[in-house]
FILO-199575 format. One record per residue: residue in three letters; x, y, z of N, C-alpha, C, O in turn. Coordinates in steps of 0.02 Angstrom, whole numbers. Example, Ala and Ser with C-alpha at 12.3 -4.5 7.8 and 13.67 -1.06 7.14 Angstrom:
+------+--------+--------+--------+--------+--------+--------+--------+--------+--------+--------+--------+--------+
! rest !    n_u !    n_v !    n_w !   ca_u !   ca_v !   ca_w !    c_u !    c_v !    c_w !    o_u !    o_v !    o_w !
+------+--------+--------+--------+--------+--------+--------+--------+--------+--------+--------+--------+--------+
!  ALA !    660 !   -284 !    390 !    615 !   -225 !    390 !    660 !   -165 !    390 !    712 !   -166 !    423 !
!  SER !    642 !   -112 !    354 !    684 !    -53 !    357 !    645 !      2 !    394 !    670 !     57 !    402 !
+------+--------+--------+--------+--------+--------+--------+--------+--------+--------+--------+--------+--------+
This chain:
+------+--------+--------+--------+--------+--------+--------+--------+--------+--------+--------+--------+--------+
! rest !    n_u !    n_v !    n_w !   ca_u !   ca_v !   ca_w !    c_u !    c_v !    c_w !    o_u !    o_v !    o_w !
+------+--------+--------+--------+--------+--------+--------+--------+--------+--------+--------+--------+--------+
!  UNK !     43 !    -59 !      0 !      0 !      0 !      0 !     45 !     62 !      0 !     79 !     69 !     50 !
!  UNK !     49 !    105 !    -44 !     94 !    147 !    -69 !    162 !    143 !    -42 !    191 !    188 !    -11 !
!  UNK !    182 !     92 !    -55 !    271 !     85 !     -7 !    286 !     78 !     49 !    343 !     65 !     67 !
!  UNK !    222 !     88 !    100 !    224 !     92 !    166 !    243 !     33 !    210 !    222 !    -21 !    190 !
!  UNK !    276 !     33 !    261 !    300 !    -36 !    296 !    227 !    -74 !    313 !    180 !    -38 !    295 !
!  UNK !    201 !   -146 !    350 !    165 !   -168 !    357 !    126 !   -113 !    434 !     71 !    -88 !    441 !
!  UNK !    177 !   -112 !    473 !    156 !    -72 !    537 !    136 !    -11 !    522 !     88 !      9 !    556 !
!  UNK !    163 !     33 !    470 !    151 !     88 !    457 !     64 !     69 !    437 !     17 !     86 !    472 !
!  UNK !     58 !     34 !    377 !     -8 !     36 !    378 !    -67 !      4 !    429 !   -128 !      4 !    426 !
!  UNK !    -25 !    -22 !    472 !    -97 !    -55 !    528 !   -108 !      4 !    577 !   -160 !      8 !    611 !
!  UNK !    -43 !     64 !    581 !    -58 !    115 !    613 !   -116 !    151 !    590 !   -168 !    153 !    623 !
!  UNK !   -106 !    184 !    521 !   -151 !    202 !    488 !   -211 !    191 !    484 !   -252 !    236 !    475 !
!  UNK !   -234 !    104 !    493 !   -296 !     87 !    470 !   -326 !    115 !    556 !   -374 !    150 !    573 !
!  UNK !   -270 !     80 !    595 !   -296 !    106 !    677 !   -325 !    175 !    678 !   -383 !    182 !    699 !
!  UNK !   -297 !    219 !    660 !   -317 !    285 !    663 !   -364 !    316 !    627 !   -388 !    372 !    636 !
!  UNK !   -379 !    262 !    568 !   -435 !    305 !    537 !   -486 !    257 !    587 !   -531 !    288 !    615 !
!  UNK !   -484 !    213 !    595 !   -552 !    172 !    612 !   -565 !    193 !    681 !   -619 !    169 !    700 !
!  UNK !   -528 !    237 !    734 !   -528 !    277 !    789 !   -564 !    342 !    768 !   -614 !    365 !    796 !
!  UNK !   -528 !    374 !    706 !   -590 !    449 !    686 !   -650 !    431 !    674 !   -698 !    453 !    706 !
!  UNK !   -657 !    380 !    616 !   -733 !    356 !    625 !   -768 !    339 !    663 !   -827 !    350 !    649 !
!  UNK !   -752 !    301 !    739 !   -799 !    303 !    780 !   -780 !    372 !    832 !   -810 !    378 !    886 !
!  UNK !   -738 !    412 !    815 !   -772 !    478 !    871 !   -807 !    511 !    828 !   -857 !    545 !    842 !
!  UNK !   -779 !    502 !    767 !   -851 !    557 !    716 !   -928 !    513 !    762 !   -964 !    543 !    803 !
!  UNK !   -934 !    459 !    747 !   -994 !    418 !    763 !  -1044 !    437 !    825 !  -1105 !    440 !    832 !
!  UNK !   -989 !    448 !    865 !  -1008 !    470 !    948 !  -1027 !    547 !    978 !  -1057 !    568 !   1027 !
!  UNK !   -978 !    588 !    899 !   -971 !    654 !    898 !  -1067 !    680 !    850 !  -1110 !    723 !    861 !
!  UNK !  -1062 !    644 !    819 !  -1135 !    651 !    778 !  -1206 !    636 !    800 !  -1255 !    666 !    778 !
!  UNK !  -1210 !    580 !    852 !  -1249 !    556 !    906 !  -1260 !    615 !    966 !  -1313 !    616 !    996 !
!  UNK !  -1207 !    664 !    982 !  -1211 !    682 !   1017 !  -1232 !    746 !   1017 !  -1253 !    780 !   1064 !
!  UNK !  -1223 !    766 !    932 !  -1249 !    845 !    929 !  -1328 !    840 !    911 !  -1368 !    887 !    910 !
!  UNK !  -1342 !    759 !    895 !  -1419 !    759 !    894 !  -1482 !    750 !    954 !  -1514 !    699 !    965 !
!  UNK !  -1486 !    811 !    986 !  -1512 !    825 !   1055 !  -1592 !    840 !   1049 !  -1629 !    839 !   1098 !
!  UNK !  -1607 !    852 !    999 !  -1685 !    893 !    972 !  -1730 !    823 !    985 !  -1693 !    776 !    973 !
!  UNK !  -1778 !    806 !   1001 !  -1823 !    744 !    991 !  -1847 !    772 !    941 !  -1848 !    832 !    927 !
!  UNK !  -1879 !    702 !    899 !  -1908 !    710 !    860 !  -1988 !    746 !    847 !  -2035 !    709 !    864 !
!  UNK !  -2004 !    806 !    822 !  -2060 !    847 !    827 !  -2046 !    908 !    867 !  -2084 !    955 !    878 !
!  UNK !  -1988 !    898 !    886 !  -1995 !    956 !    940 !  -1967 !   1032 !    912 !  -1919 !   1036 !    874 !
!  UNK !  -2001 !   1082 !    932 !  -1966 !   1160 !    901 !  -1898 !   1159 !    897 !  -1872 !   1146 !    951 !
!  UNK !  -1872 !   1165 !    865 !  -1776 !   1183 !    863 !  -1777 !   1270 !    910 !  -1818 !   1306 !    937 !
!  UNK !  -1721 !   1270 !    898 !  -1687 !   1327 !    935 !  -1687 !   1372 !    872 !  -1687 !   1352 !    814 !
!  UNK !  -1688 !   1453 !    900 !  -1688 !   1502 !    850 !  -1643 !   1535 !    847 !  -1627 !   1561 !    900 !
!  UNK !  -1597 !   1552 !    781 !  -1543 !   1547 !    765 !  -1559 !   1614 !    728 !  -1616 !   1613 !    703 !
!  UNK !  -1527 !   1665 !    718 !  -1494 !   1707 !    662 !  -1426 !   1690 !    624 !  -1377 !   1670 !    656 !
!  UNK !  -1423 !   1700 !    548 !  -1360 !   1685 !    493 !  -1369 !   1743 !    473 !  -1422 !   1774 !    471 !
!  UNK !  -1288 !   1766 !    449 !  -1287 !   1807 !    381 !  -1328 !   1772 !    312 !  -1324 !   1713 !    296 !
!  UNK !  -1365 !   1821 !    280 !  -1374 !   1798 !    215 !  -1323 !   1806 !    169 !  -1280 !   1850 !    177 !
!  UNK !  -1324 !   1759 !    113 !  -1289 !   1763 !     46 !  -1275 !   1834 !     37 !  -1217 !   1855 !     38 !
!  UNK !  -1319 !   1867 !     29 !  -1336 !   1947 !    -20 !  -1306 !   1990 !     35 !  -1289 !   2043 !      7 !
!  UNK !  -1286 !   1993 !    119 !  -1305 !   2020 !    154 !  -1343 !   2030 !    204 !  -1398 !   2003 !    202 !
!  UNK !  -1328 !   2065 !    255 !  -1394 !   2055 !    312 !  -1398 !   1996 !    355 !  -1357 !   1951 !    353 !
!  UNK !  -1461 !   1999 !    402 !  -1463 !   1921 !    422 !  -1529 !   1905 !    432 !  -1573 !   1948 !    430 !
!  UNK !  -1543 !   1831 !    444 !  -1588 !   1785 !    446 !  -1611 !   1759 !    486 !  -1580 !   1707 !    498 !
!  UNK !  -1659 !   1768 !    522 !  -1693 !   1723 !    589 !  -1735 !   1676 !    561 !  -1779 !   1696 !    524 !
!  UNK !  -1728 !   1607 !    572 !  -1747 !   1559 !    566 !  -1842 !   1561 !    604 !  -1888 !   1526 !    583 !
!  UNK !  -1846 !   1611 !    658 !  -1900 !   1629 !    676 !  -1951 !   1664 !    613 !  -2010 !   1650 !    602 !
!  UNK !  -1917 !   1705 !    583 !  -1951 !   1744 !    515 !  -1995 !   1688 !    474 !  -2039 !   1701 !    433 !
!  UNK !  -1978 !   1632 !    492 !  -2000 !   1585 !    456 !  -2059 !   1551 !    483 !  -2083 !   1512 !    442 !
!  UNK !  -2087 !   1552 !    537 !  -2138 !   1510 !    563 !  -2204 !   1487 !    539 !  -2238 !   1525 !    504 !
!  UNK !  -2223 !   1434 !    553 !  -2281 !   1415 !    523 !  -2266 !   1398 !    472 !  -2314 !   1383 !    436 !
!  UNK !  -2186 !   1390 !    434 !  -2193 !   1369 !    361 !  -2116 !   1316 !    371 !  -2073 !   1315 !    415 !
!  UNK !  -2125 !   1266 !    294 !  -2061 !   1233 !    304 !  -2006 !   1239 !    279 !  -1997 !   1238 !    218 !
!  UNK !  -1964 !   1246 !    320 !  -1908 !   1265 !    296 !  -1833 !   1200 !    272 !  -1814 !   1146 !    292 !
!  UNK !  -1816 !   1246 !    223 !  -1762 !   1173 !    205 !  -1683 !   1205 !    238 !  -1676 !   1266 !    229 !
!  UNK !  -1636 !   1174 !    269 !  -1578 !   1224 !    277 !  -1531 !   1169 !    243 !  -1537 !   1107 !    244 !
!  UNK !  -1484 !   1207 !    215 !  -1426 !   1176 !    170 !  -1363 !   1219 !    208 !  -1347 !   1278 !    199 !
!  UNK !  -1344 !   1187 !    238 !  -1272 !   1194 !    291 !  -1213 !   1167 !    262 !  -1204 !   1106 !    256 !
!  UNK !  -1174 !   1210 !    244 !  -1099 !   1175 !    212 !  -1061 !   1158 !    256 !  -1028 !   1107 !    250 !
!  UNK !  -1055 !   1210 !    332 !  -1012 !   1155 !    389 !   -958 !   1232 !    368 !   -899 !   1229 !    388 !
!  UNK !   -974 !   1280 !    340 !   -923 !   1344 !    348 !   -929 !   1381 !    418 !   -981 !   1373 !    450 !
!  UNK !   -883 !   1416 !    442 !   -890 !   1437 !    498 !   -902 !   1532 !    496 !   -910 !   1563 !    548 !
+------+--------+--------+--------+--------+--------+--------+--------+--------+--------+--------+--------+--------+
C-alpha cells in the first residue's frame, strides 16, 4: 500500500477506524432535538447580506442547506 511498511499501515488503518468512531459518537451527540420538537432560533448572515432568523420563518417549512463553513 503505497510503499508503506506493514506497521506503518496497521497504524493508519488504527487511526482512521478511531476517527470514525469519534465522528460516530461526535454526531450522536450533537443530535439533542427529539423528534417533533421546536428547534432553537438561530440568526445567519445571508448570501446577499444582512441576516436571517430562522423565527421569520414560522408556520412554514423550511429546508436548511449547511456546508459546515464557519
Amino acid at each position: 500500500m503505497l510503499g508503506l511498511r506493514p506497521t506503518a499501515v496497521r497504524r493508519l488503518r488504527a487511526a482512521f477506524a478511531a476517527a470514525l468512531l469519534l465522528a460516530g459518537f461526535a454526531c450522536a451527540a450533537l443530535a439533542q432535538i427529539p423528534l417533533g420538537a421546536t428547534g432553537p432560533d438561530f440568526t445567519k448572515t445571508a448570501l446577499g447580506g444582512g441576516s436571517v432568523s430562522i423565527s421569520q420563518y414560522g408556520g412554514k417549512v423550511v429546508v436548511l442547506f449547511l456546508l459546515g463553513y464557519s
